[in-house]
N, C-alpha and C positions, 0 to 999 in steps of 0.2 A: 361430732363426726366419728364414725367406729376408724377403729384403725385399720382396718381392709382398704376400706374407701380414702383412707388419708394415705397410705401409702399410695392408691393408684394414682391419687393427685397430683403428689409429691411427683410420680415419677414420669406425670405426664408432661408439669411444669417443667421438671430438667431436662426432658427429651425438647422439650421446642425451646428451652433457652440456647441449649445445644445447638443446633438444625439453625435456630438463628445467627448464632455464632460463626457457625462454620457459611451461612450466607454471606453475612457480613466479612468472613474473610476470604473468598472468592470473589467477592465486590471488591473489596479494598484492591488485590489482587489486578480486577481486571480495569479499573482506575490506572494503572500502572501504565496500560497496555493502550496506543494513542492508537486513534481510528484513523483510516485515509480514507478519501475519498481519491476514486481514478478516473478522472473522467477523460474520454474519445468526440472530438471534436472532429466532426466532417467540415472542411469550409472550402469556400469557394474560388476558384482561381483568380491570378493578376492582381488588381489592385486590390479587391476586397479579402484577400489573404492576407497580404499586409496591413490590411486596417484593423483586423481581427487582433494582427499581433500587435499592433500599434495598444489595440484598449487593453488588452491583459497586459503589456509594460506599464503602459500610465496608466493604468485606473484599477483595473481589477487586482493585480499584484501588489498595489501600497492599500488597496482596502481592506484584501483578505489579512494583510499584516498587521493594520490598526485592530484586528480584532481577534489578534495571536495566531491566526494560522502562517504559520512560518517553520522551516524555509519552503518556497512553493516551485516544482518543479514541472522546466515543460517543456516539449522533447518529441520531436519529430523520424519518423523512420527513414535513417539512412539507407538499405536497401528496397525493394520492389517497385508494385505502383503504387503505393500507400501517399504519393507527395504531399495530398491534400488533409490527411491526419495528422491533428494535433493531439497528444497526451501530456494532461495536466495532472498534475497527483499536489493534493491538499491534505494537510496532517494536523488533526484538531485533537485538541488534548482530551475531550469529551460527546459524548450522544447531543450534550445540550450543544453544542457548537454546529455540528451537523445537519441539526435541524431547524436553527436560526440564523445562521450565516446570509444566506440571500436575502432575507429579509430585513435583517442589520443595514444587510449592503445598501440596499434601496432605499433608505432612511440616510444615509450617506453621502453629504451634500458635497462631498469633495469627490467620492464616486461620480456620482451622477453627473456632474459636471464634466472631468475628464471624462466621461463615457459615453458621455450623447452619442457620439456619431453612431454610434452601434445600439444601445441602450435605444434610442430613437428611430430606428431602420422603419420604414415604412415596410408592409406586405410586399411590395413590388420589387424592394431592394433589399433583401436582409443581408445581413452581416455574415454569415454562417448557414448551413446545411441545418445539421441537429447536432444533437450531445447525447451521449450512451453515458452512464454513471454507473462505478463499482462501490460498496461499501464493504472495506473490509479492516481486519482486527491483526493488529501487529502481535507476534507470537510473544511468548511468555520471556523465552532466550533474546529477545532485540526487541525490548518493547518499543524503542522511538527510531524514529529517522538518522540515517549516519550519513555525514561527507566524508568518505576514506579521502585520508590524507596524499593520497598518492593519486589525485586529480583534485585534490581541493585549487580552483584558481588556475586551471587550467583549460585554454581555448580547445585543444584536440581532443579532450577526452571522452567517452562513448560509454554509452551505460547496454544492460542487454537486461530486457525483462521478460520473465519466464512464467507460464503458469503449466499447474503440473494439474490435469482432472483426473479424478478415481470415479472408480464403478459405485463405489457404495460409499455412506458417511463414515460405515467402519473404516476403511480401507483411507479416506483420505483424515481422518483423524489418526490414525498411527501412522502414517505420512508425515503429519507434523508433529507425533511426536517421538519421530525419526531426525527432525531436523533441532527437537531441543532438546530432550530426553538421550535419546541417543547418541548427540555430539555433531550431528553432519554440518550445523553451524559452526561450531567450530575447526571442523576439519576445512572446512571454507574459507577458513580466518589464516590456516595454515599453509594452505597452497596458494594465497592471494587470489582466491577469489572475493573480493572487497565486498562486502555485504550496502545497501543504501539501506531495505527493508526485506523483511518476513512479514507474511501477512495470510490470514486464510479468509477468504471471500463468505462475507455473510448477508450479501444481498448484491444477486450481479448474477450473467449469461454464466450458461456451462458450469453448473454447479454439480455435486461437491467440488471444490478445486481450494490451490494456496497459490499465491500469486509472490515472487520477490523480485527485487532487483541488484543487481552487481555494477560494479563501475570499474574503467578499465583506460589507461590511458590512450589505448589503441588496440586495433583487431590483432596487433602481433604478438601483446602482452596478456590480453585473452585467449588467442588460443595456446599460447603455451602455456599459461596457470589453468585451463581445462585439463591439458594432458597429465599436468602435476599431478593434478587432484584424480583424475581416471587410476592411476597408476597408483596413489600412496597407501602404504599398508593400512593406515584408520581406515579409510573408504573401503578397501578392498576386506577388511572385517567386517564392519560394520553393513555392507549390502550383501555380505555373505548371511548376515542373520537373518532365519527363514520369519520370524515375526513381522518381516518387513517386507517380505517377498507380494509382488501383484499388488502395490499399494497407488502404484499409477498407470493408467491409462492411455494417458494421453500427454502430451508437452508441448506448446506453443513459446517458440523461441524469435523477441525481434529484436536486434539489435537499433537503438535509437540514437540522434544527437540532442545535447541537449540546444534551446533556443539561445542566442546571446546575452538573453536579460534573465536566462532561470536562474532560481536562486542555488539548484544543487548542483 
């Protein structure tokens, strides 16, 4: 081999051992970072409401755990007319979880069993409406699920879950990394606004957008830790920075309870 053609060999090998490297440590990387799933459950009034919540207590919540997705949270909207909205948020350590979870389940003789009533619903009588599903990616700054201690075990306490949409993928990728890069997670962490999750939405309505949630023992202790954080000098630098200016659109704010059997 002339030495021309060996050196472009050489430096084609290091260029993609490289490139593969730096893969591998963006993999490694987003390993770290646990996927949720959000899913909006419409169901149906009276008794069939309660049978719904009857099977995610007994059957679908000890299943999803036999096969690590834990803790699972589910969480209905304390204001508007939303009554018949259920939101479940499942947090699986990996893509393979994601995509074999229902199907595990239904191989799942202890499932199926406590689940008939619903699992079995005739056309005539179903159990539920539909289910709307989010897939999204917990940010870099909080890669897993958190019970703040300051409602951990606690009956009154109220979570409020927010999604923020941008115009453009630019604009909502320096959005998030406003909230890790830049600190705004932790200036959260500062004013008690209590973090549960970060997350940016990678397959789900109203896209680009980041979806998190907060936890709160009550409306009173939320809105004073909002004014905190309105008010404290990090925020008030940090949203002064024009790099971050016009990076959201839009903001969907509901405050939710959780059910009596959620796990958060």
């Amino acid at each position: 081999m002339k030495r021309r053609d060996f050196l472009a060999a050489s430096f084609l090998l290091g260029s993609a051992s490289m490139f593969s490297t730096k893969a591998a440590g963006a993999k490694a990387a987003h390993a770290k970072q646990q996927l949720y799933e959000l899913r909006k459950y419409l169901l149906l009034p009276g008794e069939k409401k309660n049978r719904f919540n009857k099977f995610l207590r007994q059957a679908a919540i000890p299943a999803w755990n036999r096969l690590g997705i834990e803790p699972v949270g589910v969480f209905s909207p304390q204001f508007g007319k939303d009554k018949l909205t259920l939101y479940v948020l499942l947090p699986h350590r990996n893509f393979d979880s994601v995509m074999t979870a229902t199907e595990r389940m239904l191989k799942d003789k202890e499932f199926l069993a406590a689940g008939a009533d619903v699992l079995n619903a005739p056309l005539s009588d179903p159990a539920f409406v539909r289910m709307e599903s989010s897939l999204l990616l917990a940010f870099e700054e909080m890669p897993g699920i958190e019970i703040p201690q300051n409602v951990k075990d606690k009956k009154s306490r109220i979570f409020e879950l927010r999604r923020y949409e941008s115009h453009s993928l630019k604009a909502a990728k320096k959005k998030i990394e406003m909230f890790n890069k830049g600190g705004e997670i932790a200036v959260f962490r500062k004013t008690g606004l209590h973090p549960v999750f970060f997350a940016e939405t990678i397959i789900g309505p109203l896209m680009p957008n980041l979806t998190y949630m907060l936890a709160f023992e009550d409306m009173t202790e939320r809105d004073k830790n909002w004014d905190i954080f309105r008010n404290h000098p990090d925020w008030l630098k940090l949203k002064a920075d024009p790099q971050y200016k016009d990076t959201v659109s839009n903001i969907t704010d509901i405050i939710l309870r959780p059910a009596s059997y959620s796990q958060i």
